[in-house]
Legacy VTK file of the C-alpha trace (Angstrom):
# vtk DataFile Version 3.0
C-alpha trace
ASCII
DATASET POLYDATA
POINTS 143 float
0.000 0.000 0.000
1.503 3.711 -1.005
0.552 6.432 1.201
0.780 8.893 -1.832
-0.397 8.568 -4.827
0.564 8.214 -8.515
2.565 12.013 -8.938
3.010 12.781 -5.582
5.781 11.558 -3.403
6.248 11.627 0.756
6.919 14.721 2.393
10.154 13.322 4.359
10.566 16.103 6.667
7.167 16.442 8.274
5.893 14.822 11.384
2.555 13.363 12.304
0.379 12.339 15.052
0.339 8.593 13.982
-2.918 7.262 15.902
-1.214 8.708 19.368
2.567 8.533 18.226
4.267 11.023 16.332
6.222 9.373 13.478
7.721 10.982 10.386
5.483 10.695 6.982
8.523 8.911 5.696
7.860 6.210 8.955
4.462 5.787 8.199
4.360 5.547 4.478
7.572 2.591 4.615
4.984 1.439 7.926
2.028 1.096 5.221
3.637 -0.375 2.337
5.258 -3.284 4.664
2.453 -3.882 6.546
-0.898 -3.175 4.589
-2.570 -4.531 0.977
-3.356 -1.773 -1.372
-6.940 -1.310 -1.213
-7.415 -2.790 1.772
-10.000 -1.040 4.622
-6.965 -0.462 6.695
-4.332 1.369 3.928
-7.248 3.503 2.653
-8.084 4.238 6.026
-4.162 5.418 6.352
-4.075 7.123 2.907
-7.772 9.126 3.680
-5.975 10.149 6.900
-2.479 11.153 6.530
-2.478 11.901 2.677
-2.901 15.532 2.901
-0.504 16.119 5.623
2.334 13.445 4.345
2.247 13.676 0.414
3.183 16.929 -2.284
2.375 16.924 -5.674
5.564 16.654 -7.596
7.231 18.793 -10.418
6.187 17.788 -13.712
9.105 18.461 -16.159
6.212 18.038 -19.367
3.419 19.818 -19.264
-0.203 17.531 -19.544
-0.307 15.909 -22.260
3.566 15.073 -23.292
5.854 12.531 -22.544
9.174 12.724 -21.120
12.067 11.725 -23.395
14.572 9.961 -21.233
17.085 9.647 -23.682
18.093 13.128 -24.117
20.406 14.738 -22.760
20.707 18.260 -20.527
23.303 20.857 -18.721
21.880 20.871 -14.986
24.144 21.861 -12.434
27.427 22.445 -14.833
26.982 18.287 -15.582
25.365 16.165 -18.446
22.527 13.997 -17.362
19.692 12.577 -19.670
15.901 13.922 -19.144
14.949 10.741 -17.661
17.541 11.156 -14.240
16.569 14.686 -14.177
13.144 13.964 -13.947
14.658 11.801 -10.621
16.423 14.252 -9.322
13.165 16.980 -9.210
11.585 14.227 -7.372
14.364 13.958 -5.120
14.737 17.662 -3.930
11.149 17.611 -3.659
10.337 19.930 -5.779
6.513 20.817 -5.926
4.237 21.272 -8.106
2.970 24.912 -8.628
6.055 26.454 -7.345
8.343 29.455 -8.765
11.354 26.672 -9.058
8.931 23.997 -10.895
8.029 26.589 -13.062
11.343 27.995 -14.037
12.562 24.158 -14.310
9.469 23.972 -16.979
10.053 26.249 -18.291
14.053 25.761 -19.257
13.725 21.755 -19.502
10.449 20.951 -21.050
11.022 22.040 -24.763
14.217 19.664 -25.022
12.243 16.629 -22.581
9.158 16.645 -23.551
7.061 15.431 -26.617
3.442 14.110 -27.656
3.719 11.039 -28.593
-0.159 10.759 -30.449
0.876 13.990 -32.373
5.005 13.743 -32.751
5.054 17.402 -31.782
7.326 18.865 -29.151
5.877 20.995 -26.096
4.732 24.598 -26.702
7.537 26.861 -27.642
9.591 24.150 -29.806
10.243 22.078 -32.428
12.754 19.991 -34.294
14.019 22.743 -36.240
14.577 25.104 -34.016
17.310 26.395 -31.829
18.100 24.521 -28.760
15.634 21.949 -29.369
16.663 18.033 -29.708
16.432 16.538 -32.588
14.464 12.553 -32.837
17.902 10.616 -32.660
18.384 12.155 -28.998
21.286 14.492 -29.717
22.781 17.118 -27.038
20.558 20.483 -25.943
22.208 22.351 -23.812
20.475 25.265 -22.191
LINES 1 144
143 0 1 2 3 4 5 6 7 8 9 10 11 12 13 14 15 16 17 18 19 20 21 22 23 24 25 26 27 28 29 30 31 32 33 34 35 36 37 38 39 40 41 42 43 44 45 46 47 48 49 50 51 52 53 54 55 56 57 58 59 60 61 62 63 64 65 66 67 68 69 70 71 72 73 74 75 76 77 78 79 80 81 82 83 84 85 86 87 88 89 90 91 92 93 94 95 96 97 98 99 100 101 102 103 104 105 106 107 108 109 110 111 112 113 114 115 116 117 118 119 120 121 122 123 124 125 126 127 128 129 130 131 132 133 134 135 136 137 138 139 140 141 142
């Protein structure tokens, strides 16, 4: 059983009261997935009560609608690292959704990460030909 759900990861530095004992959300979400079955009466019990208070909404790098390209590769941080780890490392700093930083992140990262794959067109603002973008064999873009 998850406490969060599908694009939303545990918020590792908060506390909760934990049915009379504080424990960290980290605590009760590794608690949960040992311990319960999803859909059991017991996890969604869990989930309906500690979901608001334990789980963020994570940083999209693509906007709704697009796929992320993990092949590609980007300049973050003065290194080389493909879409698909930078995606990881958003989630990893815990970088919410909605915010100034997953905005600017968007913002730089999207047009070189992201594509539709129903359409074959890149997200708003790019496109094959155009400066900065990647191309379909997965060549650099550095930004």
């Amino acid at each position: 059983c998850r406490l969060c759900g599908a694009g939303s990861e545990v918020a590792a530095g908060e506390t909760v009261d934990f049915y009379g004992t504080t424990m960290s959300c980290t605590d009760v979400a590794n608690k949960l997935a040992m311990s319960e079955e999803s859909g059991g009466d017991m996890c969604s019990s869990v989930q309906a009560d500690f979901a608001t208070s334990c789980c963020f909404a994570t940083c999209p790098i693509c906007p709704s609608g697009f796929n992320l390209r993990w092949e590609v590769d980007v300049e973050y941080n003065k290194a080389t690292i493909s879409c698909g780890e930078f995606d990881g490392i958003i989630k990893g700093n815990g970088v919410m959704k909605g915010t100034t930083d997953c905005l600017s992140l968007q913002s730089t990262y999207s047009s070189a990460c992201c594509y539709n794959y129903a359409t074959s067109s890149y997200a708003p603002g790019s496109s094959p030909s155009t400066g900065g973008s990647p191309s379909n064999d997965g060549t650099y873009a550095s930004y």
